[in-house]
VEXFIMAR-862306 format. One line per field, with one value per residue: y, z, x of N, C-alpha, C, CB in turn; residue in one letter. Coordinates in steps of 0.02 Angstrom, whole numbers, plus 32768, in hexadecimal, padded with zeros to 4 digits. Atoms other than C-alpha are relative to their C-alpha. Glycine has a CB too. Layout:
% VEXFIMAR-862306
n.c2	Y, ...
n.c3	Z, ...
n.c1	X, ...
ca.c2	Y, ...
ca.c3	Z, ...
ca.c1	X, ...
c.c2	Y, ...
c.c3	Z, ...
c.c1	X, ...
cb.c2	Y, ...
cb.c3	Z, ...
cb.c1	X, ...
type	A, ...
END
This chain:
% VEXFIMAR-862306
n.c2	8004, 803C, 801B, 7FFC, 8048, 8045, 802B, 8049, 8029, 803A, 8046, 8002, 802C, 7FB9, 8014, 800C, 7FBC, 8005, 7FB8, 7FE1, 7FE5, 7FD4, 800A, 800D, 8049, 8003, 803D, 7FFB, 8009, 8037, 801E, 8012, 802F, 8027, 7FDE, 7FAC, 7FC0, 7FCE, 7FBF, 7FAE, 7FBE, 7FC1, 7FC4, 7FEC, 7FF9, 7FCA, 7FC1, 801E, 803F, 803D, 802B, 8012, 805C, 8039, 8007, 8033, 8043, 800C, 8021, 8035, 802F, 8043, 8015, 8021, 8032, 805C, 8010, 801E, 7FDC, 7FC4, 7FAC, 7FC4, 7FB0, 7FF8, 7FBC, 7FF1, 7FE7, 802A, 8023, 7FCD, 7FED, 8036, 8017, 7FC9, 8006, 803E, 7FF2, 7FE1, 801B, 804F, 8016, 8044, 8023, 7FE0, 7FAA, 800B, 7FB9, 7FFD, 7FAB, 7FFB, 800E, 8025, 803E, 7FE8, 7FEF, 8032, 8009, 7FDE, 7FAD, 7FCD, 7FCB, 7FBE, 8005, 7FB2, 7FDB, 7FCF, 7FD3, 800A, 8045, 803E, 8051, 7FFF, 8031, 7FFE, 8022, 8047, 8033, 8039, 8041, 802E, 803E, 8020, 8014, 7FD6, 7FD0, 7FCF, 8008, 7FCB, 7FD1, 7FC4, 7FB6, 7FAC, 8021, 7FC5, 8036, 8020, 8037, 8038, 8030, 801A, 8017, 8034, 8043, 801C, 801D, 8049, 801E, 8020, 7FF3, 7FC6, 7FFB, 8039
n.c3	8012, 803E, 7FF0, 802F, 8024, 7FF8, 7FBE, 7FEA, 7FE9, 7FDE, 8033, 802C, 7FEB, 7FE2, 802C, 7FD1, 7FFE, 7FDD, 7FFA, 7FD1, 7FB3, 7FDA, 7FF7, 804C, 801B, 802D, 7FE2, 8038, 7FF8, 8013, 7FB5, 7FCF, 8026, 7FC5, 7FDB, 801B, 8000, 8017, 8025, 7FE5, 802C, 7FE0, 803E, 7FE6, 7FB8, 7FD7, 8000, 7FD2, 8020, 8014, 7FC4, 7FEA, 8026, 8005, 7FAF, 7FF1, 8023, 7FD8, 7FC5, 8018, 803E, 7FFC, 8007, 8046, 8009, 7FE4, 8027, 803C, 8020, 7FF1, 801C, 802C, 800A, 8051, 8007, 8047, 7FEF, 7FF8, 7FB9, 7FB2, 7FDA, 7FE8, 7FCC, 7FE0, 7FFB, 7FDA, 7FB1, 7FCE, 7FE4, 7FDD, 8028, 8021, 8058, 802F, 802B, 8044, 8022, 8059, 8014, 803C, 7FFA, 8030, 7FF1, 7FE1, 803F, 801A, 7FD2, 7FFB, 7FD0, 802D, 8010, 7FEE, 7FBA, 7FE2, 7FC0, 7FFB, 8041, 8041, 802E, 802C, 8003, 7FCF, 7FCC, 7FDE, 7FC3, 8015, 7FE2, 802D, 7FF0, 801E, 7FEE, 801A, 803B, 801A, 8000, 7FDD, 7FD4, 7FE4, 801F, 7FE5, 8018, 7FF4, 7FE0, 7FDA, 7FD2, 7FB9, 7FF5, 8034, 7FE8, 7FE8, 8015, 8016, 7FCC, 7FEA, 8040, 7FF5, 7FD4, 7FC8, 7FBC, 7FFF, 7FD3, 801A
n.c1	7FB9, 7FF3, 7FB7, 7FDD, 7FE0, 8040, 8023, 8002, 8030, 7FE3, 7FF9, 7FB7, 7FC7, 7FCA, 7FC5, 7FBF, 7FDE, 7FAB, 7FF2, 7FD0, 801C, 7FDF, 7FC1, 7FD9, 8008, 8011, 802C, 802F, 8030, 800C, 7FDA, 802F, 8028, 7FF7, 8024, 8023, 7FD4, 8025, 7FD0, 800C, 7FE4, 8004, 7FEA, 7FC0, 8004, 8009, 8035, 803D, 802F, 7FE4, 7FE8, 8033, 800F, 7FAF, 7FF6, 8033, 7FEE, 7FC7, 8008, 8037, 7FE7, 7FF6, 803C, 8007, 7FCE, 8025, 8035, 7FC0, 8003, 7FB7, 801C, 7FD3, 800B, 7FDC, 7FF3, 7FD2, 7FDD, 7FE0, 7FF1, 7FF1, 8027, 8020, 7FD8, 800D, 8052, 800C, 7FC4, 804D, 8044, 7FF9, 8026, 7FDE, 7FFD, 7FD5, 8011, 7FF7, 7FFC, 8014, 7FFF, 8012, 8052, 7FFE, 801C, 8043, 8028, 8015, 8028, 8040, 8005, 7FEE, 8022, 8001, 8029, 7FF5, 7FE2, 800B, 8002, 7FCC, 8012, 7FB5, 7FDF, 7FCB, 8010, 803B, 7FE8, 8020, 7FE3, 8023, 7FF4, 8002, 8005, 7FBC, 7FF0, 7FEF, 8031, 801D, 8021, 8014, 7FED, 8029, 7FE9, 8022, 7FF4, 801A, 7FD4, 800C, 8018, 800D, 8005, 8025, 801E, 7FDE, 7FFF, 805E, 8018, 7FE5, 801F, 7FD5, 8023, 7FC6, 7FCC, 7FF1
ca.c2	4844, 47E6, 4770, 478D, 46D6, 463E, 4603, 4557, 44E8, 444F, 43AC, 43F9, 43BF, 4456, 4497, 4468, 44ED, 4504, 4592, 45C9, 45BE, 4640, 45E0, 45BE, 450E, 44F0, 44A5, 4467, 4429, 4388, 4347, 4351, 42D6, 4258, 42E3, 4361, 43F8, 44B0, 4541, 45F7, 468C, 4725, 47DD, 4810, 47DF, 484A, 48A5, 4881, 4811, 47A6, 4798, 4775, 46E1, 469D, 46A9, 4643, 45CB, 45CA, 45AB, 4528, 44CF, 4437, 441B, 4413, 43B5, 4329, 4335, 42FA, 43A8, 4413, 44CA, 4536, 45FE, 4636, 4706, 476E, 47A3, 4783, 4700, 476C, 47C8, 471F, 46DC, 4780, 475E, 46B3, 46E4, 4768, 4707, 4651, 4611, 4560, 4523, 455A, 4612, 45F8, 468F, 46B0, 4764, 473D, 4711, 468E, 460A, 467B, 46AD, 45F3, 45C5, 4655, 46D4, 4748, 47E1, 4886, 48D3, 4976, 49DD, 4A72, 4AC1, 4A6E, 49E2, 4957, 48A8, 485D, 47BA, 477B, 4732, 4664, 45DC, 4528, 446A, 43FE, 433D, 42BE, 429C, 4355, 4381, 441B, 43FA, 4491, 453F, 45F1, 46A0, 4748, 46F3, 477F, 473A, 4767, 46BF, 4667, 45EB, 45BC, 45B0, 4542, 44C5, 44C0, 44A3, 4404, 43D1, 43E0, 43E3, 4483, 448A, 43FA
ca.c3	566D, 55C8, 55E2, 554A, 5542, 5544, 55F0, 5617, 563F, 56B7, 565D, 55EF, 5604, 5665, 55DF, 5623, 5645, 5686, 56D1, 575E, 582C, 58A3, 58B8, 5809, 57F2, 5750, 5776, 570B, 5714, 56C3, 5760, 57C7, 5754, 57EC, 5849, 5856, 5844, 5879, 580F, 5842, 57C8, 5833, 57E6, 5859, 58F0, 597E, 5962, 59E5, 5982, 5948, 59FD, 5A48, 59C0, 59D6, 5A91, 5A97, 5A1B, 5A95, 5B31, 5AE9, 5A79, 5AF9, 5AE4, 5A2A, 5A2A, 5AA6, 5A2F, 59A4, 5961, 5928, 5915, 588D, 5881, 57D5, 57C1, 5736, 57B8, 57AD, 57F6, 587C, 58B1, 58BB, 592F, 5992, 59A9, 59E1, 5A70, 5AA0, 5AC0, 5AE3, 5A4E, 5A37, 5985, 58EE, 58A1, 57DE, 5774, 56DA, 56AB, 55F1, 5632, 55AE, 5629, 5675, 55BC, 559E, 5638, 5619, 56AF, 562D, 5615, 5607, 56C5, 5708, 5799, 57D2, 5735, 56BB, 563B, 5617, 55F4, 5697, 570D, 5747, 57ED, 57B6, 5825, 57C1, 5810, 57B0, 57BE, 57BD, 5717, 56EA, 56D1, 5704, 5784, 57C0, 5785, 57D8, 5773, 57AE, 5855, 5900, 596F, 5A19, 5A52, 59B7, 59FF, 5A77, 59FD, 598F, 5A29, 5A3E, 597B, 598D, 5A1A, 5A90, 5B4C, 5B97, 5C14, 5BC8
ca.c1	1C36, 1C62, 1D05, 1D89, 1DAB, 1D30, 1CDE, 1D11, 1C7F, 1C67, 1C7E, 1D1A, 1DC3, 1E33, 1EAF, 1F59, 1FD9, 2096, 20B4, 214D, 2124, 2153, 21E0, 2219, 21D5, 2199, 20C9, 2051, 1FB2, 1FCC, 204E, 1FB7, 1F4D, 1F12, 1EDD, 1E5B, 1E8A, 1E3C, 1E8F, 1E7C, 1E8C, 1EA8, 1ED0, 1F4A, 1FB8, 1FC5, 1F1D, 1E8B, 1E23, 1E9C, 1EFF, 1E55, 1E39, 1EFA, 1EE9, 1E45, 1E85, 1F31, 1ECF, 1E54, 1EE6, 1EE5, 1E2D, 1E44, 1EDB, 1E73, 1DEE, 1E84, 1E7F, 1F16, 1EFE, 1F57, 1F54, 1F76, 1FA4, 1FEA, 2056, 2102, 2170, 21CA, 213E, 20DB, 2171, 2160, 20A4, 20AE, 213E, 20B3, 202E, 2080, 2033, 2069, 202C, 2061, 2038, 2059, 2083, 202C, 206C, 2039, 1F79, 1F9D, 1F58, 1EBD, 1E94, 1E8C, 1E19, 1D97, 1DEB, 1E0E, 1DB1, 1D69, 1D4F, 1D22, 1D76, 1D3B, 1CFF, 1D89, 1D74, 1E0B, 1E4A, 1E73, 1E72, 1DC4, 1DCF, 1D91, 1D94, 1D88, 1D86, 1DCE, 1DB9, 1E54, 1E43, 1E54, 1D96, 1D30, 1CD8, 1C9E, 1CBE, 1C94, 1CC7, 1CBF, 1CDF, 1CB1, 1D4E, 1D14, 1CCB, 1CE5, 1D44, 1CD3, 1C4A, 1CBE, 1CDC, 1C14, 1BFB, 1C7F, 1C17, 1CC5, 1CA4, 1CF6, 1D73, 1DCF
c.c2	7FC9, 7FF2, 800C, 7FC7, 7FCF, 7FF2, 7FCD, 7FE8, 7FC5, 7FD9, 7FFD, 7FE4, 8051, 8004, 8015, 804C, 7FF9, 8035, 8000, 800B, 8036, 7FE0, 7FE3, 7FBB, 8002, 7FD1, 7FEF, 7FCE, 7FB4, 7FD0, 7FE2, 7FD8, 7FC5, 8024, 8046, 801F, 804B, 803B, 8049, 8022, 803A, 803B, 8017, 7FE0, 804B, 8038, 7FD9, 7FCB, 7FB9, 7FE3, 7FDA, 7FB3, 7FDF, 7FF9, 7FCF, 7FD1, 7FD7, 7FC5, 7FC9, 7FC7, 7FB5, 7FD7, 7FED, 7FCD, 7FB6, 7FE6, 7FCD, 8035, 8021, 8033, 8023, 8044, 801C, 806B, 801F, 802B, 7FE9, 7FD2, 8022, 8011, 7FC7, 7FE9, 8025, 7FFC, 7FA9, 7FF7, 801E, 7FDD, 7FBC, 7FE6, 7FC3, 7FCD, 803B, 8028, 7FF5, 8056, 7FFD, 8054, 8000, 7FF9, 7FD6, 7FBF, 8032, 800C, 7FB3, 7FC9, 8032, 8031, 802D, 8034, 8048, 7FFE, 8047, 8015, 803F, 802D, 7FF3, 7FB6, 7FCD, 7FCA, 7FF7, 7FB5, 7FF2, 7FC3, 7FB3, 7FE9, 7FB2, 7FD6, 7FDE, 7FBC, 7FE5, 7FDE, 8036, 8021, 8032, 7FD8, 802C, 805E, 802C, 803B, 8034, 7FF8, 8040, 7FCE, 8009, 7FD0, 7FC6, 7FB9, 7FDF, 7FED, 7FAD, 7FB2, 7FF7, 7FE7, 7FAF, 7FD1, 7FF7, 801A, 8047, 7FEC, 7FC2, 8015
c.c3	7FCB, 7FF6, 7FB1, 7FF8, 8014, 8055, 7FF3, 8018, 8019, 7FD2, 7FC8, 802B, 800E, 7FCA, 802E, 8003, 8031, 8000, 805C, 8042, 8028, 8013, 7FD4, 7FEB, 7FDA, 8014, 7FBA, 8009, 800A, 8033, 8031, 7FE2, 8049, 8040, 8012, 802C, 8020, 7FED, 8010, 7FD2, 802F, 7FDD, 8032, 8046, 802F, 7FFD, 8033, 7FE5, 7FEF, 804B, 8023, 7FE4, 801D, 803C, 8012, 7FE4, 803B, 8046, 8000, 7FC9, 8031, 7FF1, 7FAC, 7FEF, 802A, 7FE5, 7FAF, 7FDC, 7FFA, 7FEA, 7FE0, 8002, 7FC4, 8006, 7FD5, 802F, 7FEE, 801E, 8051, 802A, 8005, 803C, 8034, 802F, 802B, 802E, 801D, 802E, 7FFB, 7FD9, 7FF4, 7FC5, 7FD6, 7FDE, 7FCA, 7FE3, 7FC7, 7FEA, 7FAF, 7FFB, 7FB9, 801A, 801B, 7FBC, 7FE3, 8026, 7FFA, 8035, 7FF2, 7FE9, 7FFD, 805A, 8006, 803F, 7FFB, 7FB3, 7FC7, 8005, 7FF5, 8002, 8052, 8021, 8018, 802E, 7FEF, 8040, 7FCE, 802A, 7FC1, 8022, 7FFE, 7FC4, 7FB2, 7FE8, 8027, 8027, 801D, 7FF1, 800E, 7FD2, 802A, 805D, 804E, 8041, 805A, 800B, 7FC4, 801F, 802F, 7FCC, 7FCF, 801B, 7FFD, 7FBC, 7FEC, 8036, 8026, 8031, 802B, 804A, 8010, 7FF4
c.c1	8008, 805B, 8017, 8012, 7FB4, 7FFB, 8029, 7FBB, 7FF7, 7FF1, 803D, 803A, 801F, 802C, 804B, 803C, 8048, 8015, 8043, 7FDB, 8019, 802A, 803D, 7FFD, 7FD0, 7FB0, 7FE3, 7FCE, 7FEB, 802C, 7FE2, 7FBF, 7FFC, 7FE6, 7FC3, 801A, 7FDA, 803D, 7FD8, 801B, 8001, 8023, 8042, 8035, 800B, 7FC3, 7FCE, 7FD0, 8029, 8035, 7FD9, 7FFB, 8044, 800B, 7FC6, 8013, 8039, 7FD2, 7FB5, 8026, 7FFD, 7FD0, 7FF2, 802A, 7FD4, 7FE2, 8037, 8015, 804C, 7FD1, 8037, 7FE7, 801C, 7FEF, 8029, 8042, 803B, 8033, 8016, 7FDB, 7FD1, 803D, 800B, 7FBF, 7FFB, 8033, 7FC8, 7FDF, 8007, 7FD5, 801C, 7FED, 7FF0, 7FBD, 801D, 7FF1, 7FDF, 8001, 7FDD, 7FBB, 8001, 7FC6, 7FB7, 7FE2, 7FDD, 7FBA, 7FB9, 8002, 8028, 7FD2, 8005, 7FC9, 7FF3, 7FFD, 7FF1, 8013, 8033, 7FF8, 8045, 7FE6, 8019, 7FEC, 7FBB, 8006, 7FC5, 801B, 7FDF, 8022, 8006, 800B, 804F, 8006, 8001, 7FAF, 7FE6, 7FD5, 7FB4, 802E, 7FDE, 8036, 7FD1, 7FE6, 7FE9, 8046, 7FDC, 7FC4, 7FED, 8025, 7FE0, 7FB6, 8011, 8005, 7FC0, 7FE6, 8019, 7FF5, 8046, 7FE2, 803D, 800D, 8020, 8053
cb.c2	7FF1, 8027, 7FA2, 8028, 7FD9, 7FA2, 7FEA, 7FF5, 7FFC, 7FEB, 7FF9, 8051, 7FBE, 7FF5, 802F, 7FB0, 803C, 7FD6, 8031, 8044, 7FCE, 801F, 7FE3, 8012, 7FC9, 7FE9, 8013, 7FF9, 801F, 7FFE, 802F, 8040, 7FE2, 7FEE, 8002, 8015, 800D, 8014, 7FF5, 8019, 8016, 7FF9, 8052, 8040, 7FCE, 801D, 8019, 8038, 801B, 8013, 8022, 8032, 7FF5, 801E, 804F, 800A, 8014, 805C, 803F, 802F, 801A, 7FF0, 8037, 802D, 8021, 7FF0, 805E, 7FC7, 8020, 7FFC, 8039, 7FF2, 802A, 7FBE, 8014, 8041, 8007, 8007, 7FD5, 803B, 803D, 7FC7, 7FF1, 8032, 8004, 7FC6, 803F, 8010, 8016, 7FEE, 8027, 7FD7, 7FBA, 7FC6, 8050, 7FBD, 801A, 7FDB, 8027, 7FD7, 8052, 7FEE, 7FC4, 8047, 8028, 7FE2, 8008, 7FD1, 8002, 7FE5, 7FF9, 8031, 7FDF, 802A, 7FFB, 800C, 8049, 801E, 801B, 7FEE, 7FF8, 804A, 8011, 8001, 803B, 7FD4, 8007, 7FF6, 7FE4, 800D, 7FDB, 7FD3, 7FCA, 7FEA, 7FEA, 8035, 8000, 7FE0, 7FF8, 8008, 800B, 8012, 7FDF, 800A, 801D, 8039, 8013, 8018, 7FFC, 8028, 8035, 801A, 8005, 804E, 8034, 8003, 7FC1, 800C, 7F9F, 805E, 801E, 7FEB
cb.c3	803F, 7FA5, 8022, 8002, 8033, 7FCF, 8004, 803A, 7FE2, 8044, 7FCF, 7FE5, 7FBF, 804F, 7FAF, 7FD8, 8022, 7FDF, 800B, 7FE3, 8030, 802D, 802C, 8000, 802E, 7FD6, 8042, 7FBD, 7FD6, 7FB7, 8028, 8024, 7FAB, 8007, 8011, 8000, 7FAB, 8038, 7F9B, 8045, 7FBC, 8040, 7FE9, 800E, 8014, 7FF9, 7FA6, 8015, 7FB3, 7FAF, 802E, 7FEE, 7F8D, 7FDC, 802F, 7FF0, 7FA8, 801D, 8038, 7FD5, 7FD9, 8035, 801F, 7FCD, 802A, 8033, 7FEB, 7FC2, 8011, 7FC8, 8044, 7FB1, 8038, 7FA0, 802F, 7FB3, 802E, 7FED, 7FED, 7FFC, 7FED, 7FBF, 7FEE, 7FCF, 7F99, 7FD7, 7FFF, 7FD8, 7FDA, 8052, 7FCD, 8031, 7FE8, 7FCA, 801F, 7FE1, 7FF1, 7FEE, 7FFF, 7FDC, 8002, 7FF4, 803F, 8038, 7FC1, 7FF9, 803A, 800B, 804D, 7FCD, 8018, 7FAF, 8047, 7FEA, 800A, 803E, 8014, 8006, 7FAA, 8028, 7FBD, 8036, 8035, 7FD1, 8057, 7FB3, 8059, 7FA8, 802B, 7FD6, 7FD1, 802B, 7FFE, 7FD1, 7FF9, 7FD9, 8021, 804A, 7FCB, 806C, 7FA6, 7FB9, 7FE7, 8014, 7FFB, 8032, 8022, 7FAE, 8004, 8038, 7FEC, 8000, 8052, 801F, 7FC7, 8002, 7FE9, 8003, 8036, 7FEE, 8039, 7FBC
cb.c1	802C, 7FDA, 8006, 802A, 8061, 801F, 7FA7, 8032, 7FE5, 7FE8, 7FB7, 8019, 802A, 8034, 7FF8, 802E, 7FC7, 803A, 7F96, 801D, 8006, 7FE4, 7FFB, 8053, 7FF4, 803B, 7FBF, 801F, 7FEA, 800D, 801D, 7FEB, 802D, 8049, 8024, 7FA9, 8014, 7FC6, 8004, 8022, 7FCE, 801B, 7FB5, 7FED, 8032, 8039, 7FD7, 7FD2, 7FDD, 802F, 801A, 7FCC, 7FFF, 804F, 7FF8, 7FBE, 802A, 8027, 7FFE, 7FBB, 8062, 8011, 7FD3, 8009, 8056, 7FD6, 7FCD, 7FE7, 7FCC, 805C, 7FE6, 8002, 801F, 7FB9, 8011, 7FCA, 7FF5, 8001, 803B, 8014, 7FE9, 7FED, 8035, 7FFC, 7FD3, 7FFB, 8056, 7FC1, 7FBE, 7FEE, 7FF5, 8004, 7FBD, 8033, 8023, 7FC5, 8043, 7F9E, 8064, 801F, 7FC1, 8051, 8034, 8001, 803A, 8042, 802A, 7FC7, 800D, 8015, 7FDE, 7FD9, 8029, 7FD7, 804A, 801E, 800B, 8059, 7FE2, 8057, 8053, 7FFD, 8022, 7FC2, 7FEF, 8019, 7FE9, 800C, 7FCD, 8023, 7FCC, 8019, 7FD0, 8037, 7FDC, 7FE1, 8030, 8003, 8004, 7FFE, 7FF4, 7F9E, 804A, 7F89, 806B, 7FF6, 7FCF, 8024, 801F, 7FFF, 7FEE, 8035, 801D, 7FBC, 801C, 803F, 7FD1, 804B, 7FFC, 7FE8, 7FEC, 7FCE
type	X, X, X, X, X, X, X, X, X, X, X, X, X, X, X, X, X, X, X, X, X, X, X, X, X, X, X, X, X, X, X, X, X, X, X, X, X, X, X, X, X, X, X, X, X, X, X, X, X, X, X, X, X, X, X, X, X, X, X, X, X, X, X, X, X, X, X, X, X, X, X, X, X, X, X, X, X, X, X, X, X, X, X, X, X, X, X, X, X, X, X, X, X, X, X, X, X, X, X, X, X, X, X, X, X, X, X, X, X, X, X, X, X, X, X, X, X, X, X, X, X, X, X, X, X, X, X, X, X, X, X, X, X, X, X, X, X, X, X, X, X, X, X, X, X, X, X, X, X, X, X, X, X, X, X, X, X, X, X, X, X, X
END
């Protein structure tokens, strides 16, 4: 699979971004300077792969938060049906809209994918750590969600059932 926008690579600086929450609060990247960060690209909500990821992230957010972590979910969905999606599934940090894939094109989870026998442009499910001073850290494309967050917690050396 060859991404339509540049990779990101660890040691760059995250490029910043301000994009609308499922509940109409304006975020952006640079707010959370002071803290690391992990950002999620997912292609859709409500589809099995991506409830799977936003439900492991959900029921593992205290263990990142102890660790100091926030967790973002970034989707070209838009706001509504992100505020829809995080009633669902009791999602309590913020789902960011990017209907323009302005900010995934700028991160590197922008591409061509293929679905049963057809070619497009579309979302590639990334997960990136950034540091609190806004660097990469750590950076996975093309991401396989069931049991990514658990690998994630074991790559940040957290201790589970935290």
């Amino acid at each position: 699979m060859i991404n339509s926008s540049e990779e990101l690579e660890v040691g760059q600086s995250a490029p910043d971004f301000s994009l609308t929450d499922a509940t109409g609060t304006v975020r952006t990247l640079a707010e959370l300077r002071g803290t690391p960060v992990i950002v999620y690209f997912y292609p859709a909500a409500f589809t099995p792969g991506c409830t799977t990821e936003a439900c492991d992230f959900r029921d593992n957010l205290g263990s990142f938060q102890g660790a100091g972590y926030a967790v973002i979910g970034i989707s070209p969905d838009p706001v509504a049906k992100l505020a829809e999606f995080a009633a669902a599934e009791q999602l309590s940090f913020p789902l960011l809209s990017d209907e323009s894939a302005d900010v995934a094109k700028a991160w590197g989870a922008w591409g061509q994918k293929t679905r049963n026998g057809r070619t497009f442009d579309g979302l590639i499910r990334t997960t990136a750590v950034i540091d609190a001073a806004g660097v990469v850290t750590s950076i996975e494309y093309n991401v396989d969600p069931a049991g990514h967050v658990a690998r994630l917690r074991e790559s940040l050396a957290m201790q589970s059932g935290v």
